[in-house]
Backbone as a ProteinNet text record, in pm:
[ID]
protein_1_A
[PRIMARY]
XXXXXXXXXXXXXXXXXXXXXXXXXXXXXXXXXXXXXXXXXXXXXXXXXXXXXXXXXXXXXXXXXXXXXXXXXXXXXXXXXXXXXXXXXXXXXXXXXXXXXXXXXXXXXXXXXXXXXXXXXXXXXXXXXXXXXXXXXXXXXXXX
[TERTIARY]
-1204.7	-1209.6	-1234.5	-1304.5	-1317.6	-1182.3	-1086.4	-969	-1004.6	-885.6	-854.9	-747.8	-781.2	-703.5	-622.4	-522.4	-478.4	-355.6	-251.2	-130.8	-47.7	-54.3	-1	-82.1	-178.4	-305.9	-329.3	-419.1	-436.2	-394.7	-314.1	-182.5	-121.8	-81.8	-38	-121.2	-256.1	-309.7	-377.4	-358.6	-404.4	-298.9	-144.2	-97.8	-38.7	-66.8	-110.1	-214	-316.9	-425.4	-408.6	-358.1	-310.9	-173.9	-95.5	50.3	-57	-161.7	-222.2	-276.7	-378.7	-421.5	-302.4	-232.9	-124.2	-86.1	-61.6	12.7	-99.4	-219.4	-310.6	-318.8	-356.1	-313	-209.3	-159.9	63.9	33.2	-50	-71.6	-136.1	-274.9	-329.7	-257.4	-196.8	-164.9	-26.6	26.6	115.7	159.7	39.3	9.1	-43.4	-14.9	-111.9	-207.3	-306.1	-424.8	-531.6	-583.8	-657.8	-792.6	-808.7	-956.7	-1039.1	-1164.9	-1290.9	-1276.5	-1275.4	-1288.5	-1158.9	-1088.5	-948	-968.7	-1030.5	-1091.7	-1194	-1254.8	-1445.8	-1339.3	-1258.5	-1208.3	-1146.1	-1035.8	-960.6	-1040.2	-1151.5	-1233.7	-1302.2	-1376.3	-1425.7	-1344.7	-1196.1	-1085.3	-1057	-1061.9	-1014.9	-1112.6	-1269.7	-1338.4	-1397.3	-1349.2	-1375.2	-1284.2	-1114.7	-1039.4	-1021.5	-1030.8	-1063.4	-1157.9	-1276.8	-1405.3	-1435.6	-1445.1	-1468.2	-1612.6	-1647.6	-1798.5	-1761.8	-1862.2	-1817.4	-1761.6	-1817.9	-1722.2	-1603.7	-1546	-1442.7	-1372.5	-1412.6	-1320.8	-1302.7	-1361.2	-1362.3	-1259.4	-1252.8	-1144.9	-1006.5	-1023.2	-844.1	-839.4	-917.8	-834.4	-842.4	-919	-872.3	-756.8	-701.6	-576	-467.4	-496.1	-417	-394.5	-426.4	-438.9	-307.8	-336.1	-301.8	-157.5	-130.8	19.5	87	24.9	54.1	88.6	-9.1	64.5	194.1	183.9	345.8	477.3	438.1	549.7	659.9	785.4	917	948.2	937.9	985.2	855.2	860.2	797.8	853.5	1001.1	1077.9	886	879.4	790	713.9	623.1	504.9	509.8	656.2	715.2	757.7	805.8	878.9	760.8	658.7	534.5	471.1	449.9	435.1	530	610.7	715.1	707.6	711.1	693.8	604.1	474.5	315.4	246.6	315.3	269.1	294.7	213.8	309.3	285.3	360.4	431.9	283.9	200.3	74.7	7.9	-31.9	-73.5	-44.6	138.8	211.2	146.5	103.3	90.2	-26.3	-148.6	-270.8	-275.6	-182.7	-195.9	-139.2	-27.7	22	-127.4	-164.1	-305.2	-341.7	-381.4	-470.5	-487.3	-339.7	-231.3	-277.8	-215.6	-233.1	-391.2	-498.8	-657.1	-645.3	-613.7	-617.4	-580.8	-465.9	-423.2	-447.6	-551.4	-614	-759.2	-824.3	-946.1	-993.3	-900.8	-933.3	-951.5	-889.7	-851.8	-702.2	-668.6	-518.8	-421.2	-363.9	-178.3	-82.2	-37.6	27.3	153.1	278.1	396.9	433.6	364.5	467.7	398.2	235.6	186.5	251.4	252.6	355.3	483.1	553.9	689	663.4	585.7	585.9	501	441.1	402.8	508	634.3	728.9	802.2	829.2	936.1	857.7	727.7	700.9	707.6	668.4	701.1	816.9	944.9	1070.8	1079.3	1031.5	1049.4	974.7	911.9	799.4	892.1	963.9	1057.3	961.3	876	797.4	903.7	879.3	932.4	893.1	980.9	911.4	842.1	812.7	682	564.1	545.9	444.9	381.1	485.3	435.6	395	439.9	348.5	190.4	178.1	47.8	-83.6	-24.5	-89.6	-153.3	-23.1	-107.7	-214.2	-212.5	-251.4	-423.6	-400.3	-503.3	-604	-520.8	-552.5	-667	-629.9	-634.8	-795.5	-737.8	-865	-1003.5	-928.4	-1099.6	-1142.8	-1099.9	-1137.6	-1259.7	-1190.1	-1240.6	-1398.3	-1382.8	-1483.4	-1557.4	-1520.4	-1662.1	-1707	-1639.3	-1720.1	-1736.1
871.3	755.2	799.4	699.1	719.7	717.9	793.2	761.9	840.8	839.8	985.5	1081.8	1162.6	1267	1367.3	1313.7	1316.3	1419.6	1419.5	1495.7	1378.6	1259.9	1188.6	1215.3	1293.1	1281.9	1182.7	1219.1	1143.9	1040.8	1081.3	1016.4	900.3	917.3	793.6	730.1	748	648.4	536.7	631.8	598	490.7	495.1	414.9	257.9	312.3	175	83.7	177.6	77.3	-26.6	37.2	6.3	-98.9	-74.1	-182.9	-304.7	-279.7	-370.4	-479	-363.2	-434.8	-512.5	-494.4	-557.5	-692.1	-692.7	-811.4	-902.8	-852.8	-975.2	-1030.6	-954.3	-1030	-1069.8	-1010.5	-1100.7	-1228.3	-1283.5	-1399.3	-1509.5	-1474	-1494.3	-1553.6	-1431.6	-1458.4	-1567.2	-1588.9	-1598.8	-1798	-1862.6	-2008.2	-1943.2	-1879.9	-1781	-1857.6	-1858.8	-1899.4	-1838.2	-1715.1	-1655.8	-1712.5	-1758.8	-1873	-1768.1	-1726.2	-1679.1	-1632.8	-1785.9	-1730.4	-1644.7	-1639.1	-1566.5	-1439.4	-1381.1	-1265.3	-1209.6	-1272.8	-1234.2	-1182.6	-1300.1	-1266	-1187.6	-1109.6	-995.4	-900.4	-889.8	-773.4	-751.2	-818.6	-856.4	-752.8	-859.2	-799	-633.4	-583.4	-444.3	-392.8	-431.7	-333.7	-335	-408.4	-463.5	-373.8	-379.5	-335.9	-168.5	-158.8	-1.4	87.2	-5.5	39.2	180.9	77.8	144.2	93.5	210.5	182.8	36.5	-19.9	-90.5	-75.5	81.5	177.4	155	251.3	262.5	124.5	31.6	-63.1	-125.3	-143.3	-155.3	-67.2	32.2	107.7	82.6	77.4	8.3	-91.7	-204.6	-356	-308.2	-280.3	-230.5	-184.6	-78.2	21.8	-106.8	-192.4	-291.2	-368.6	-439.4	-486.5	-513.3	-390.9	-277.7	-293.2	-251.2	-230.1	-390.1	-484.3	-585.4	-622.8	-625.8	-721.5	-621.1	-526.9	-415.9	-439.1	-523.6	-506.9	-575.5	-525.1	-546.1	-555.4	-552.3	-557.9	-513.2	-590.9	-547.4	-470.7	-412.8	-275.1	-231.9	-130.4	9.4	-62.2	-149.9	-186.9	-260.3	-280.3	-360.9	-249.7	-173.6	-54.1	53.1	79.6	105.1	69.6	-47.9	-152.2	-146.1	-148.4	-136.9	24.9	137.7	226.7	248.1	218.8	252.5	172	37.1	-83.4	-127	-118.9	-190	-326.4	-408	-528.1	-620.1	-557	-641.4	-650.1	-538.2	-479.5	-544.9	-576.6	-661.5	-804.7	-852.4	-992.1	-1080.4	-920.3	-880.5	-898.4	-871.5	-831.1	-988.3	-1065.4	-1151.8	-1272.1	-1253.2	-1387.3	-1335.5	-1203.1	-1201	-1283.5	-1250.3	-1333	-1500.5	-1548.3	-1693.6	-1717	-1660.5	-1644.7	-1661.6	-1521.7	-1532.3	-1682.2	-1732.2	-1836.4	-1970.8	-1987.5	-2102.4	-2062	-1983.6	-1952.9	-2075.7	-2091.1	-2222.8	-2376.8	-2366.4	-2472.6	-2540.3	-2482.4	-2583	-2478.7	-2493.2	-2394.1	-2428.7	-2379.2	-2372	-2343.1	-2435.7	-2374.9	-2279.5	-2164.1	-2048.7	-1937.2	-1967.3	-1914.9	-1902.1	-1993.9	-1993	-1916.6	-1963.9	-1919.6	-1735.3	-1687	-1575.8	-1519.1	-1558.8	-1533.4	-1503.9	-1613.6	-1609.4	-1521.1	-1478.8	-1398	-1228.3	-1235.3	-1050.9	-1107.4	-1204.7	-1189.5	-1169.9	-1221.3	-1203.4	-1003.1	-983.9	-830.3	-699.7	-769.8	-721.6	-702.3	-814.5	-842.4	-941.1	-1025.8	-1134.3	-1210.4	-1230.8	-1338.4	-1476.5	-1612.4	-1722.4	-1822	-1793.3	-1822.5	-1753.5	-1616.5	-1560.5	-1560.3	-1611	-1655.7	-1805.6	-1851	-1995.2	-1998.3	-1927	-1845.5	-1822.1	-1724.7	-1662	-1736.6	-1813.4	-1966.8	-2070.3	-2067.6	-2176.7	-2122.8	-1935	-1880.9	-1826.7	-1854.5	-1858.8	-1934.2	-2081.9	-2230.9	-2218.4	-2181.9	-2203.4	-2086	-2027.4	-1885.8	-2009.9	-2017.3	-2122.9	-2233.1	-2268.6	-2401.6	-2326	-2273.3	-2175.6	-2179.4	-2093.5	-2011.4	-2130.1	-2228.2	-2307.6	-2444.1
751.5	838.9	981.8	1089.9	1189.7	1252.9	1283.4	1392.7	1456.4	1578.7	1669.1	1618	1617	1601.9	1649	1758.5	1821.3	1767.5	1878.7	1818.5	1723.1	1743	1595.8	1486.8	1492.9	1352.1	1276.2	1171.7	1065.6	1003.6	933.6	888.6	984.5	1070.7	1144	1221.3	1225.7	1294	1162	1043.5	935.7	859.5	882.9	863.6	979.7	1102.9	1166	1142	1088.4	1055.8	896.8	820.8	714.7	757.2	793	878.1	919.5	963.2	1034.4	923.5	845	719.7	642.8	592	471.1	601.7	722.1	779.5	808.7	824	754	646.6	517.1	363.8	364.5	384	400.3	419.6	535.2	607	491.9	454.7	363	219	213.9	61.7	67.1	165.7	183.7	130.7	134.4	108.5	-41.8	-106.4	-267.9	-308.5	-172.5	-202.1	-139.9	-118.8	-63.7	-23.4	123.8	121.2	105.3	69.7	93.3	242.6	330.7	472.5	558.4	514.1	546.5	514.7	418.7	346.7	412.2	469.9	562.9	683.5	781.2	880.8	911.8	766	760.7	794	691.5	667	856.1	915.5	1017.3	1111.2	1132.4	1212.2	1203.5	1110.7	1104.5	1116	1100.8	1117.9	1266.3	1332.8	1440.3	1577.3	1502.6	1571.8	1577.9	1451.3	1463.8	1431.1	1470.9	1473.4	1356.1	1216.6	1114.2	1047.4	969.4	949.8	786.3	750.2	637.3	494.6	487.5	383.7	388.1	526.1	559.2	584.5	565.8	632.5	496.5	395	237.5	191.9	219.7	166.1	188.5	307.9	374.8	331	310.3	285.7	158	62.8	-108.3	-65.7	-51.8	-40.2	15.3	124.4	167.4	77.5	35	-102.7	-195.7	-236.2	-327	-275	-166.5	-87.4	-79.6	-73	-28	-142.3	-236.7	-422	-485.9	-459.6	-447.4	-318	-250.7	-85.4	-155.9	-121.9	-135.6	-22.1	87.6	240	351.9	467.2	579.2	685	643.9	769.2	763	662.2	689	827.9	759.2	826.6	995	998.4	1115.7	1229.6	1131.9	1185.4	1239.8	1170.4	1243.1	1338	1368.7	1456.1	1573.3	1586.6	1642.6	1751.9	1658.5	1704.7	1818.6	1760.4	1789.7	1865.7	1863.7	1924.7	2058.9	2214.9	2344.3	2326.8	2345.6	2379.1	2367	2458	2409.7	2321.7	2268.3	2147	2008.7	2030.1	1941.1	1933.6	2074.8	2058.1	2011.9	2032.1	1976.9	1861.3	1783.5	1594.1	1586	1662.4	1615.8	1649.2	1767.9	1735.4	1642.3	1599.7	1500.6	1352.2	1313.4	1204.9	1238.6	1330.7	1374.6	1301.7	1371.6	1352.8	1156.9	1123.4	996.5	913.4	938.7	876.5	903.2	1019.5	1077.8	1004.9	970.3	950.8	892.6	724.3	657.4	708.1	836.5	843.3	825.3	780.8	729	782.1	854.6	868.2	755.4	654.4	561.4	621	578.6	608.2	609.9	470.9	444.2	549	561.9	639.6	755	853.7	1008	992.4	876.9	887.7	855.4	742	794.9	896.6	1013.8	1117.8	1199	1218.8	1312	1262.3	1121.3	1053.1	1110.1	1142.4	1132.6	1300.8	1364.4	1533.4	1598.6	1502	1459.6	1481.2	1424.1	1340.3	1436.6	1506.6	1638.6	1706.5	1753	1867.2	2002.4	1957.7	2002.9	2083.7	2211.9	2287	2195.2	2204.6	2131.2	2254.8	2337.9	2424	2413.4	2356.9	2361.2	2216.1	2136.5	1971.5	1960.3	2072.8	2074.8	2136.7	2278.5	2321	2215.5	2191	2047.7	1989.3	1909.4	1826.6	1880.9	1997.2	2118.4	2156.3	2160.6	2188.7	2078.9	1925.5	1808.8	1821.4	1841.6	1777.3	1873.1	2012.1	2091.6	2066.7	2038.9	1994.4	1875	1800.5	1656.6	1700.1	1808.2	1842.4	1911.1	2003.2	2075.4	2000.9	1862.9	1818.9	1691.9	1694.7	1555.5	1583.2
[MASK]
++++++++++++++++++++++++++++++++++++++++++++++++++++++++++++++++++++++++++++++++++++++++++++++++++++++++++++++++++++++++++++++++++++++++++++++++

């Protein structure tokens, strides 16, 4: 994969990107109805954000996937996030989420609620998880 390779290496830039991937499907799957367009936008988003070629960005959401129809808890992936993530960065992944689950059109209850439950888990101010949604709603509107 394209990362940096830094003194965190491989491996952990490799599992932020992946933390990143699964809390998008999380979003998604989360109404267990996966739209088509929720799926384009995931794919889009990650290859977008961490500027991966379309291979590579196929590979992570497979592998995400994969992690996500197995998740028993979001510590790991929160807790990654958490680590690796500044405050903005956090609020970055959380529009992203918002984005994801507006894609269809419809906000699904379970959808929002686990939005607020991983903004919860971030440590999201609840003004800046309303933002998000607000700045969600408006890119949406923008681009369609």
């Amino acid at each position: 994969m394209a990362v940096n390779r830094d003194h965190n290496g491989f491996h952990s830039q490799h599992q932020l990107q992946l933390a990143t991937a699964v809390l998008l499907i999380e979003v998604a799957r989360s109404d267990h109805d996966i739209d088509p367009r929720e799926r384009t936008r995931i794919v889009d988003t990650i290859q977008k954000r961490f500027n991966l070629t379309p291979h590579e960005t196929r590979k992570l959401v497979e592998l995400a996937t994969t992690e996500s129809a197995e998740l028993t808890s979001y510590y790991e992936f929160s807790s990654l996030v958490n680590k690796r993530f500044a405050y903005d960065e956090k609020i970055n992944l959380l529009e992203l989420m918002w984005l994801v689950a507006l894609t269809d059109g419809h906000l699904d209850k379970y959808e929002e609620h686990l939005i607020r439950k991983i903004a919860n888990l971030i440590y999201i101010k609840r003004e800046d998880i309303v933002l998000a949604k607000h700045r969600a709603m408006a890119s949406l509107k923008d681009s369609g």
